[in-house]
C-alpha positions as CSV (number, residue, x, y, z in Angstrom):
1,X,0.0,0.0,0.0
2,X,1.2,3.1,-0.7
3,X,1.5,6.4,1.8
4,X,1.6,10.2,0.1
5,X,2.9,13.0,1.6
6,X,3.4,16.5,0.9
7,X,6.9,17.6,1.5
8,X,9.9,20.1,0.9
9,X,13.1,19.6,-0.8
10,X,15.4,21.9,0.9
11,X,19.4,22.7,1.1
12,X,21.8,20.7,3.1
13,X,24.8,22.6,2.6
14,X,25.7,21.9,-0.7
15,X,23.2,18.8,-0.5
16,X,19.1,18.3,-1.2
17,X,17.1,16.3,1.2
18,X,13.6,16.0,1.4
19,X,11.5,17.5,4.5
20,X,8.1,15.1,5.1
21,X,5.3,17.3,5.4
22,X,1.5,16.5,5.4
23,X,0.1,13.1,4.3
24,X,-2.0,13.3,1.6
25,X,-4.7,10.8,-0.2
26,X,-3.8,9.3,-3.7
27,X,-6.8,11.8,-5.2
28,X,-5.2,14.7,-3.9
29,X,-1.9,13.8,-5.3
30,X,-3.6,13.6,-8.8
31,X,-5.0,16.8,-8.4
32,X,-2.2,18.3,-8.0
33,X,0.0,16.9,-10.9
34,X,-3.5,18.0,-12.8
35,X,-2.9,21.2,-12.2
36,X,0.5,21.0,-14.4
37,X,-1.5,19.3,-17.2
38,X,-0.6,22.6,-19.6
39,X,3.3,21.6,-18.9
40,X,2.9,19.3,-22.0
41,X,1.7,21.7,-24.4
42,X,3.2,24.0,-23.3
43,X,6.6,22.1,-23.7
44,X,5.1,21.2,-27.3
45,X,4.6,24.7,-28.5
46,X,8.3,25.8,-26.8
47,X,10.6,22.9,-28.5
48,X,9.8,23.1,-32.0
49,X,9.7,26.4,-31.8
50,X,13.1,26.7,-30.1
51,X,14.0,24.4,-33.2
52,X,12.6,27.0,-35.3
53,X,14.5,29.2,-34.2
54,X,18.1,27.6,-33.6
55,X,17.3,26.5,-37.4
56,X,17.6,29.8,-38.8
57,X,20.2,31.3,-36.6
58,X,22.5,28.1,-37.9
59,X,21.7,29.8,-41.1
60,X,22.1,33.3,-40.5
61,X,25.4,32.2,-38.9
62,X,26.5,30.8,-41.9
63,X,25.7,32.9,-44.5
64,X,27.3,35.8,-42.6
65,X,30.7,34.1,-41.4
66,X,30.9,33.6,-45.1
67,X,30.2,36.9,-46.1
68,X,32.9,38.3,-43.6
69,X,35.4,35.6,-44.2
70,X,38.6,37.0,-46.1
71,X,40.3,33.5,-47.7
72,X,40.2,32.7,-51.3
73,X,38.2,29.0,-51.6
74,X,38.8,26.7,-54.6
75,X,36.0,26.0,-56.6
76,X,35.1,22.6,-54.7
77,X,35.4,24.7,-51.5
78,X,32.5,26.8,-53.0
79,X,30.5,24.4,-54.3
80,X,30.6,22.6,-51.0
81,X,29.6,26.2,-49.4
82,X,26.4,26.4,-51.8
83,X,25.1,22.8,-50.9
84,X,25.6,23.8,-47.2
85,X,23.8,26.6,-47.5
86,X,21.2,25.3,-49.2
87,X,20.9,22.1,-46.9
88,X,20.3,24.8,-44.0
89,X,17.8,27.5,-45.7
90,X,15.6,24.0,-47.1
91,X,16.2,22.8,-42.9
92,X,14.8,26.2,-42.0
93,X,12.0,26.3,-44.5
94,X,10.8,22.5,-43.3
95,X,11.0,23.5,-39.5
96,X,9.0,27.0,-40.8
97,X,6.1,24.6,-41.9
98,X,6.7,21.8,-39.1
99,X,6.4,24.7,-36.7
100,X,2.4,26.0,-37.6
101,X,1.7,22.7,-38.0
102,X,2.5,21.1,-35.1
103,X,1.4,24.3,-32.8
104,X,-1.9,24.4,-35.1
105,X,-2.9,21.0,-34.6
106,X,-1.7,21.3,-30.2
107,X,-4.0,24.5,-30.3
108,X,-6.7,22.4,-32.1
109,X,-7.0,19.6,-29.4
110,X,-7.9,22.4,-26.5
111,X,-10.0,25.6,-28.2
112,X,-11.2,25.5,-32.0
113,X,-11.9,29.8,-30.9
114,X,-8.2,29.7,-30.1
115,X,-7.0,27.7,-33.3
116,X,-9.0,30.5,-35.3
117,X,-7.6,32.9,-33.7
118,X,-4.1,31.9,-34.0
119,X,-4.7,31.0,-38.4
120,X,-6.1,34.6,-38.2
121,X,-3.0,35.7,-36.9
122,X,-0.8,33.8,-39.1
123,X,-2.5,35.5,-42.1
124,X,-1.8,38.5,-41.0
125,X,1.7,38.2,-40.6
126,X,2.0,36.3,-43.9
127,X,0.7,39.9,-45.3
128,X,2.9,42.1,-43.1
129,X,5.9,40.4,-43.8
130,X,7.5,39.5,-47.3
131,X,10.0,37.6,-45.5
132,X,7.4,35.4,-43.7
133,X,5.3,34.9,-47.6
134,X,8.5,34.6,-49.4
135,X,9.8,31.6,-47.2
136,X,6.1,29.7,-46.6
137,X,5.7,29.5,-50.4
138,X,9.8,28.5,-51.1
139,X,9.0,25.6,-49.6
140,X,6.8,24.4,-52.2
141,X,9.2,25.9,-54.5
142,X,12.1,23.1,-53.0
143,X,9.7,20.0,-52.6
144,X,8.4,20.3,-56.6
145,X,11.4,22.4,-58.1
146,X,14.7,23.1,-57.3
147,X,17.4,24.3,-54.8
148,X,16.5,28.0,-53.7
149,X,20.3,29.0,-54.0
150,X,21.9,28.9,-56.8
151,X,24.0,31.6,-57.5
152,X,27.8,32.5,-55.3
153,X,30.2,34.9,-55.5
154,X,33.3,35.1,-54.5
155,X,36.1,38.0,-53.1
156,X,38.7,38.8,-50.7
157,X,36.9,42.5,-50.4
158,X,33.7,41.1,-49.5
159,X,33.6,37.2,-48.9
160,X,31.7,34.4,-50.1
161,X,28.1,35.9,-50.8
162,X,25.0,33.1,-51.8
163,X,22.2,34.3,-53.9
164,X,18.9,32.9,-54.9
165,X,18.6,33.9,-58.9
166,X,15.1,35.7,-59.6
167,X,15.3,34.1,-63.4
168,X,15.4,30.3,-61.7
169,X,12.8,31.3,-58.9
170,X,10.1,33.0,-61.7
171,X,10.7,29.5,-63.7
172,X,8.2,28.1,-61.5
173,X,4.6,28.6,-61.9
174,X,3.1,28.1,-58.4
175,X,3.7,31.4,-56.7
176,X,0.6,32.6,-56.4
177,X,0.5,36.3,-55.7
178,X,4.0,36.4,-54.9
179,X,5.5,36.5,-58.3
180,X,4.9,39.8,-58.8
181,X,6.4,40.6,-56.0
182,X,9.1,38.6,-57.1
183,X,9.6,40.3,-60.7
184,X,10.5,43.4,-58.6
185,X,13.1,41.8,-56.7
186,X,17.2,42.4,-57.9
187,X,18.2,39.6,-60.0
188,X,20.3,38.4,-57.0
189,X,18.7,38.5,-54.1
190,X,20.0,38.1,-50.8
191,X,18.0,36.1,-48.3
192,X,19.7,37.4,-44.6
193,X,17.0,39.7,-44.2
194,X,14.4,38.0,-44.8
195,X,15.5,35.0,-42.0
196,X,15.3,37.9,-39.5
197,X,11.6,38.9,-41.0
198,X,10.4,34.9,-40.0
199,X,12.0,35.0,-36.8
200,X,9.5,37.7,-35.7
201,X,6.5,35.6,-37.3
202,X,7.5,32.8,-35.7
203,X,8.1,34.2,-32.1
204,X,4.9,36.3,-32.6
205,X,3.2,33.0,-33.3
206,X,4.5,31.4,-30.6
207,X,3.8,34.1,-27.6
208,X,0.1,34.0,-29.3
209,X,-0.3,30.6,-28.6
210,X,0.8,30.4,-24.9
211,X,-2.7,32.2,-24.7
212,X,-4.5,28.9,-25.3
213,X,-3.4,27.9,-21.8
214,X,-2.6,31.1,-20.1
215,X,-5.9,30.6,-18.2
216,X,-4.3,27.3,-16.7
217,X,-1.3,28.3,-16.3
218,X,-2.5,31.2,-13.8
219,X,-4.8,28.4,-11.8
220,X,-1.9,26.2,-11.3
221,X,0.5,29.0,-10.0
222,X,-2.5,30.6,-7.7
223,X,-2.9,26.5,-5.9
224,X,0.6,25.6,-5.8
225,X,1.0,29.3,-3.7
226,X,-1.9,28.1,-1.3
227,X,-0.5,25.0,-0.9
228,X,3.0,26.2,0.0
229,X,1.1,28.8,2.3
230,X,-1.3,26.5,3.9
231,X,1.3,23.4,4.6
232,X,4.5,25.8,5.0
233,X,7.0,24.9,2.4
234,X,8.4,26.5,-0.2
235,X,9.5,23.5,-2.7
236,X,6.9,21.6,-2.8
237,X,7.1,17.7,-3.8
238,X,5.4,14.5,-3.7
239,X,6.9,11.7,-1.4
240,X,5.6,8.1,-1.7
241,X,6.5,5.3,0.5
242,X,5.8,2.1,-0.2
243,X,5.1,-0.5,2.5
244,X,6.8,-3.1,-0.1
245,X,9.9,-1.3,-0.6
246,X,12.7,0.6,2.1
247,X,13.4,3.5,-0.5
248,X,10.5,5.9,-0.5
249,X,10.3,7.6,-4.5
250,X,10.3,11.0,-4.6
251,X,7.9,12.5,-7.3
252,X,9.3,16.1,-8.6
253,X,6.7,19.0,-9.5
254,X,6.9,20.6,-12.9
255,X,7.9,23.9,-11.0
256,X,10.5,24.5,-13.4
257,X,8.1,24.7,-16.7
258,X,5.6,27.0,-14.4
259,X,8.0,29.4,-14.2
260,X,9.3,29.3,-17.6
261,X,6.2,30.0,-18.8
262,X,5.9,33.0,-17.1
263,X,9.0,34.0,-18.4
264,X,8.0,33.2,-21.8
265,X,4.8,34.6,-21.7
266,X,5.7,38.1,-20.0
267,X,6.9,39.4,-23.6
268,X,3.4,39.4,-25.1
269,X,2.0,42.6,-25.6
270,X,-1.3,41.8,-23.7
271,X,0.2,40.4,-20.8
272,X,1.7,42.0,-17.8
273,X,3.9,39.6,-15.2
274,X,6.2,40.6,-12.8
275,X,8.3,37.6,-11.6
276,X,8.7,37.0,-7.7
277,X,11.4,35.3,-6.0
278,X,10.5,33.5,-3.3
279,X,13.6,33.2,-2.1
């Protein structure tokens, strides 16, 4: 049979042990992990976007160490460059789609309001942002056509410098709208600032939908707190002894992914937190 406690983890000098507090039943233990139920999507939503994002900053890197780099390459060495660079902008466009589709469909499975919300959102950055159109549609461009960049040049003055070629993008047919925005684009067109315009798509998606379980994410904080107040503790975990084993297991509260939502969610615009220590 197993016993449930509410207890502390506290410092031992440079140690952690664990306080036993209250005894609790196996229902109330539930409840209490339920409250953290938001952890998983919210850890859902955070890692591919972090993904996202560590995707195009590998690019970004790139293309720019290239660009400053002063050392004559061979023509392998360039070649090799261009299929680099390509392999990262076609990783970045795939995480770009894997991103709204894997937040989309999280979003779906709590709030169909909040999923229309959030497509209404993504339209309107798709609009705002060339950078953001540009990108969503090159993806299509990759899967049925061919390798975004194409064309590199090479100097001591000014580096290695990767272009895509608006002849071989306006070759294919299935831009939409776009190719006229396109036709008015230099015949070598550099795609740096553009990665920076789909970073702030993406994070602006993202903070938008931490608001699916902002709600839940407030309850959990606001009972954890009365918990901690009513049975004295400050680091609050589970403690289950078992009358079958010595060893009691110690079951750890999500307290860390509380928090960094907080963190997370204190950059959108309609959201004001101010971040206590409670030590």
């Amino acid at each position: 049979m197993e016993q449930y406690y509410l207890a502390n983890l506290a410092k031992d000098g440079d140690e952690l042990k664990v306080v036993a507090g209250s005894n609790i039943s196996k229902q109330e233990c539930t409840e209490i992990f339920d409250w953290f139920s938001f952890t998983t999507f919210y850890h859902i939503c955070r890692s591919v976007k972090d993904m996202t994002l560590e995707s195009a900053t590998d690019l970004e890197r790139y293309l720019c160490a290239l660009q400053h780099s002063n050392t004559p390459y061979s023509n392998s060495q360039i070649t090799k460059h261009l299929t680099t660079g390509n392999k990262l902008l076609v990783n970045y466009l795939s995480f770009i789609k894997t991103f709204y589709d894997v937040i989309s469909h999280a979003i779906s499975q709590k709030s169909s309001a909040d999923l229309k919300s959030f497509e209404t959102l993504n339209s309107t950055l798709y609009d705002d942002y060339f950078g953001y159109r540009l990108f969503t549609r090159m993806r299509n461009y990759v899967v049925h056509y061919n390798m975004p960049l194409t064309t590199i040049t090479d100097s001591v003055s000014s580096g290695v410098a990767m272009y895509c070629s608006r002849t071989q993008l306006l070759q294919y047919q299935k831009w939409s709208k776009l190719r006229g925005e396109i036709e008015r684009l230099p015949e070598k067109i550099d795609i740096v600032p553009y990665i920076a315009e789909t970073k702030v798509a993406i994070t602006t998606l993202y903070l938008k939908s931490l608001e699916t379980v902002a709600l839940s994410a407030v309850e959990a904080n606001q009972n954890i707190f009365k918990l901690c107040q009513a049975h004295k503790i400050i680091s609050p975990v589970i403690l289950v002894v078992n009358e079958d084993t010595q060893a009691p297991s110690v079951k750890m509260l999500p307290l860390h992914l509380l928090k960094e939502f907080f963190e997370d969610i204190k950059y959108h615009p309609n959201y004001e937190i101010e971040i206590i220590s409670a030590e």
